[in-house]
PyMOL commands that place a pseudoatom at each C-alpha (Angstrom):
pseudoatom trace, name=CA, resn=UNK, resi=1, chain=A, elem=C, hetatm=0, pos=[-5.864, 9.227, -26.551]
pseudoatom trace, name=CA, resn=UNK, resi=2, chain=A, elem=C, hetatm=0, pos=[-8.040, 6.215, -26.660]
pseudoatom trace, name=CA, resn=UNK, resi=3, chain=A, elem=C, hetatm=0, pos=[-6.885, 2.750, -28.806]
pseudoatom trace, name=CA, resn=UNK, resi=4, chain=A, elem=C, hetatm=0, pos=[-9.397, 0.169, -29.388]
pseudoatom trace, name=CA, resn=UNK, resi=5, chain=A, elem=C, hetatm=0, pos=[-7.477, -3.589, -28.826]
pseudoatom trace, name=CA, resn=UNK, resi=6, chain=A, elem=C, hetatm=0, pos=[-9.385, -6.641, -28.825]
pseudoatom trace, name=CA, resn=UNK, resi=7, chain=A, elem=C, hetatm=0, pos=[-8.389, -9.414, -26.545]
pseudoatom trace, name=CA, resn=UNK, resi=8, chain=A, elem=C, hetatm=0, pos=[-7.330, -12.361, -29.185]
pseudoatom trace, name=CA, resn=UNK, resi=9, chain=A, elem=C, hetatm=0, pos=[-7.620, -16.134, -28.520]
pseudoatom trace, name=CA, resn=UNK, resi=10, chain=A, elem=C, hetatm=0, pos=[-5.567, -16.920, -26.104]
pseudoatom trace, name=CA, resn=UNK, resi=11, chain=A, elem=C, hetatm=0, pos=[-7.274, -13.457, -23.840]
pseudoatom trace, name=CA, resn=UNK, resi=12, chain=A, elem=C, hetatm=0, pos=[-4.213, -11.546, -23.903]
pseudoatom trace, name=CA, resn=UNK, resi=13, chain=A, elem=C, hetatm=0, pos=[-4.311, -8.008, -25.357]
pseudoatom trace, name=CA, resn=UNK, resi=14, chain=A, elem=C, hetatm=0, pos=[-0.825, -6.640, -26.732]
pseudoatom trace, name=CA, resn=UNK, resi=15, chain=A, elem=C, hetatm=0, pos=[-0.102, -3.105, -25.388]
pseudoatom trace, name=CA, resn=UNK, resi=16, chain=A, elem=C, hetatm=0, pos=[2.786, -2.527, -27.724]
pseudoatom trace, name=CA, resn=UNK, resi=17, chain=A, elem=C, hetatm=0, pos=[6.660, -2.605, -27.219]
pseudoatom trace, name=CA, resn=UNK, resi=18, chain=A, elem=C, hetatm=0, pos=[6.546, 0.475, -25.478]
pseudoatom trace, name=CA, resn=UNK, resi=19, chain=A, elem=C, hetatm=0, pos=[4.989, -1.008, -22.342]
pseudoatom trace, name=CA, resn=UNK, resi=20, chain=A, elem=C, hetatm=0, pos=[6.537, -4.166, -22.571]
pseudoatom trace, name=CA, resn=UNK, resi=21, chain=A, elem=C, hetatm=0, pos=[8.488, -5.618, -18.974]
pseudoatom trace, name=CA, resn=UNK, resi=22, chain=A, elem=C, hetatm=0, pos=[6.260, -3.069, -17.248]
pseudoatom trace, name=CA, resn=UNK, resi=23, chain=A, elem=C, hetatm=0, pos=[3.935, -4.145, -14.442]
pseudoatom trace, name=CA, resn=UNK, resi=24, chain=A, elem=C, hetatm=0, pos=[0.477, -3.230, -13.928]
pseudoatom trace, name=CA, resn=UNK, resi=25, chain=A, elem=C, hetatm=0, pos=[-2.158, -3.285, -11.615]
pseudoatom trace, name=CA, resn=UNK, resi=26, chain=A, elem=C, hetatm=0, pos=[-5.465, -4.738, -13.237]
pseudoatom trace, name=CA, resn=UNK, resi=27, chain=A, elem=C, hetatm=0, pos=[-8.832, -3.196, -11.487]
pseudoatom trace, name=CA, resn=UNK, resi=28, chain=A, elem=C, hetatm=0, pos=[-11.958, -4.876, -12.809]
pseudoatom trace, name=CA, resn=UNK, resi=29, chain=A, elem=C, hetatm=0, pos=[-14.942, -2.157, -12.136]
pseudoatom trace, name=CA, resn=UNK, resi=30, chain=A, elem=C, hetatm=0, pos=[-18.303, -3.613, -11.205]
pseudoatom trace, name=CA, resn=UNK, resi=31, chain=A, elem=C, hetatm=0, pos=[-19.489, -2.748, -14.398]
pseudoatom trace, name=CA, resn=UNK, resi=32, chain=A, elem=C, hetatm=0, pos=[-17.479, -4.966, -15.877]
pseudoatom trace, name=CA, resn=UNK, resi=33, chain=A, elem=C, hetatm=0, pos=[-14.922, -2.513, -17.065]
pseudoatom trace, name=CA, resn=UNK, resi=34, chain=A, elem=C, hetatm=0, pos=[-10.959, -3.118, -16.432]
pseudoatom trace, name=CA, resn=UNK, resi=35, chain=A, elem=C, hetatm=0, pos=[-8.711, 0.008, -15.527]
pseudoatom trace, name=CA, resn=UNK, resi=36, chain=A, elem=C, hetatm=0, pos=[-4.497, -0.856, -16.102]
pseudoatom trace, name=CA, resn=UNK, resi=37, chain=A, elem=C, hetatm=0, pos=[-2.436, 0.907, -13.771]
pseudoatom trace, name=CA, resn=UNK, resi=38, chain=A, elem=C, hetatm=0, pos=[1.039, 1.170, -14.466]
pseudoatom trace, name=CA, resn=UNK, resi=39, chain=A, elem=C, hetatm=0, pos=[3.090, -0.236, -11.102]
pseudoatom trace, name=CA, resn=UNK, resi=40, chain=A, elem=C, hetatm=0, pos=[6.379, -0.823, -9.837]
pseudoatom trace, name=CA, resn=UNK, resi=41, chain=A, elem=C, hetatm=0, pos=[6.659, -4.004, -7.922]
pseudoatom trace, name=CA, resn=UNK, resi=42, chain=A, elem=C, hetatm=0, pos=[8.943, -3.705, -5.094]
pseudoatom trace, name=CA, resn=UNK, resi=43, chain=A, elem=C, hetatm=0, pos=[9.748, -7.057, -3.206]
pseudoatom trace, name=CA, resn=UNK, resi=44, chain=A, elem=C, hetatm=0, pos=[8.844, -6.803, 0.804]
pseudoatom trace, name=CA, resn=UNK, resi=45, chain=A, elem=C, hetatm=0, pos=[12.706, -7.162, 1.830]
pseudoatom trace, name=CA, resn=UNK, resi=46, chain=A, elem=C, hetatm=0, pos=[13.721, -4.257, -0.553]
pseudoatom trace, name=CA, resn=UNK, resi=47, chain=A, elem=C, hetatm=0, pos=[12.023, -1.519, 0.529]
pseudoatom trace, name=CA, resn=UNK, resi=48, chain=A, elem=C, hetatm=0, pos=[14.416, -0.403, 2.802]
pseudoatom trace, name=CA, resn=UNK, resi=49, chain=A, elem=C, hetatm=0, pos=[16.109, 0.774, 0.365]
pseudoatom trace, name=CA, resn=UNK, resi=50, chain=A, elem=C, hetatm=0, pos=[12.965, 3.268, -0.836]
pseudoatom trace, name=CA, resn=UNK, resi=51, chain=A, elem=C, hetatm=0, pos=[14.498, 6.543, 0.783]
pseudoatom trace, name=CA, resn=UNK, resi=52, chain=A, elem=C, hetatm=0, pos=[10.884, 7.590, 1.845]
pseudoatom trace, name=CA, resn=UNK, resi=53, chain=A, elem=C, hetatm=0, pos=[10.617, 4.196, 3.827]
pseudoatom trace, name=CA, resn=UNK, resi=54, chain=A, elem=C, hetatm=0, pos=[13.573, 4.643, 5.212]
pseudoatom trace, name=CA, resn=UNK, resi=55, chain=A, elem=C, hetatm=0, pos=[12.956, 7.673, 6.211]
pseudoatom trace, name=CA, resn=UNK, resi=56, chain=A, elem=C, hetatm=0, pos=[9.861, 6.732, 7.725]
pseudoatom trace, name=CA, resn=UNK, resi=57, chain=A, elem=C, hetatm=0, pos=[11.038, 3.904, 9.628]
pseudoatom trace, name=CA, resn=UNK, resi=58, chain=A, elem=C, hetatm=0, pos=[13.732, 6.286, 11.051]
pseudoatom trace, name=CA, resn=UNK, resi=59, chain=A, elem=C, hetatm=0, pos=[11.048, 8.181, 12.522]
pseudoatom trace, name=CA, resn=UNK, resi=60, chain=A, elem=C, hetatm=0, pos=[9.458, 5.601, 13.942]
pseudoatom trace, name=CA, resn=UNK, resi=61, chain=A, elem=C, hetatm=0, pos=[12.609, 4.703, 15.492]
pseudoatom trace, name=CA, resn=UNK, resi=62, chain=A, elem=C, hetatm=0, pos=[13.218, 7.932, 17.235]
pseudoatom trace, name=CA, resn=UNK, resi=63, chain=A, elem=C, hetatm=0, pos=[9.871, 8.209, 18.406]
pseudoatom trace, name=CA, resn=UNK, resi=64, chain=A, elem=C, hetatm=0, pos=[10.136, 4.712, 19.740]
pseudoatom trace, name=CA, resn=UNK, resi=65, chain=A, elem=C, hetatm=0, pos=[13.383, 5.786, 21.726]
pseudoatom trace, name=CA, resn=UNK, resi=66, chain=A, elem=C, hetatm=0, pos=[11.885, 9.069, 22.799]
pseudoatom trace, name=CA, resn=UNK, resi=67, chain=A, elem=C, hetatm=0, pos=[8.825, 7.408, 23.868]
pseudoatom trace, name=CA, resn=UNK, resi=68, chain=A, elem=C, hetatm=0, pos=[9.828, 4.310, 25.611]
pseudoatom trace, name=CA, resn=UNK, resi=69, chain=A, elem=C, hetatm=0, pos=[7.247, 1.539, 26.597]
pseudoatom trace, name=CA, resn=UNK, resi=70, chain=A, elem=C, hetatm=0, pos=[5.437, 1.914, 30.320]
pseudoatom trace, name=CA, resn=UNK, resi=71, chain=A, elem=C, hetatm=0, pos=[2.231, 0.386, 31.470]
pseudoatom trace, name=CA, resn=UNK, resi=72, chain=A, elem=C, hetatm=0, pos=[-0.771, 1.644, 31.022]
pseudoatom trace, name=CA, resn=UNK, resi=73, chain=A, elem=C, hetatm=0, pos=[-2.968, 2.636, 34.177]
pseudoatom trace, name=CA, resn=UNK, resi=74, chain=A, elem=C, hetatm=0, pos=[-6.500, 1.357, 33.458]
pseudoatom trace, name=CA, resn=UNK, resi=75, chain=A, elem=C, hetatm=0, pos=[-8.297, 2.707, 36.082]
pseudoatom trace, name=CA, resn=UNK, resi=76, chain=A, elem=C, hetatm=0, pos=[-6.864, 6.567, 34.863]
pseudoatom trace, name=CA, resn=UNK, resi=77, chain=A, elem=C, hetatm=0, pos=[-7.474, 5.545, 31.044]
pseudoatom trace, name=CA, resn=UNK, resi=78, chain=A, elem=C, hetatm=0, pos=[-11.255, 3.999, 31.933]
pseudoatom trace, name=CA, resn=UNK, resi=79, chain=A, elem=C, hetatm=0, pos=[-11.990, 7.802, 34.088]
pseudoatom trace, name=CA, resn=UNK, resi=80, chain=A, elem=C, hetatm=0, pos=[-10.624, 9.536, 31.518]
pseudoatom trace, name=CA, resn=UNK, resi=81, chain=A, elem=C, hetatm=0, pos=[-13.054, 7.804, 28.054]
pseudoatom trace, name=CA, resn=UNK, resi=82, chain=A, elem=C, hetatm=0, pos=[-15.782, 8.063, 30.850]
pseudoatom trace, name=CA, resn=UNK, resi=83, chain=A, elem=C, hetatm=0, pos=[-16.270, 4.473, 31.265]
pseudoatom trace, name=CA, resn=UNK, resi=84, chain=A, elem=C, hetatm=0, pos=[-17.516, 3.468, 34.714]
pseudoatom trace, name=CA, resn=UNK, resi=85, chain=A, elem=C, hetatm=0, pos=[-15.838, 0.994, 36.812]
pseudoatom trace, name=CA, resn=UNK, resi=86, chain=A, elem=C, hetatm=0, pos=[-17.622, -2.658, 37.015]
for i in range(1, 86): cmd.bond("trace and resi %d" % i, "trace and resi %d" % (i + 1))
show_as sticks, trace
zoom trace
């Protein structure tokens, strides 16, 4: 369904109670077109709390500890990309 709204005088275009408190994402096109994406803002020290992150991060975490840090032997890693010694 398409609406027509024109942008009044102070360049805000109402999108009806329905939408209000919602955030959006605002895309301007190079044509000069603007796509509205509805958006949920999540604050950076929240989104532990997402379930996916979390479970993401746990991953990350047991690949960490299953995969611990060692140091890298450049002479093996330069044979094996094929890059000769200088």
């Amino acid at each position: 369904m398409h609406n027509i709204k024109t942008v009044g005088k102070s360049g805000q275009i109402s999108l009806g109670k329905a939408m209000a408190g919602m955030g959006f994402i605002m895309q301007e096109l190079p044509g000069g077109d603007i796509v509205l994406k509805r958006a949920v803002v999540v604050p950076m020290n929240e989104r532990l709390l997402d379930p996916v992150v979390h479970a993401e991060l746990e991953a990350a975490r047991e690949w960490r500890r299953n995969n611990p840090a060692k140091a890298t032997d450049l002479t093996a890693l330069a044979s094996k990309l094929g890059i000769a010694d200088e």
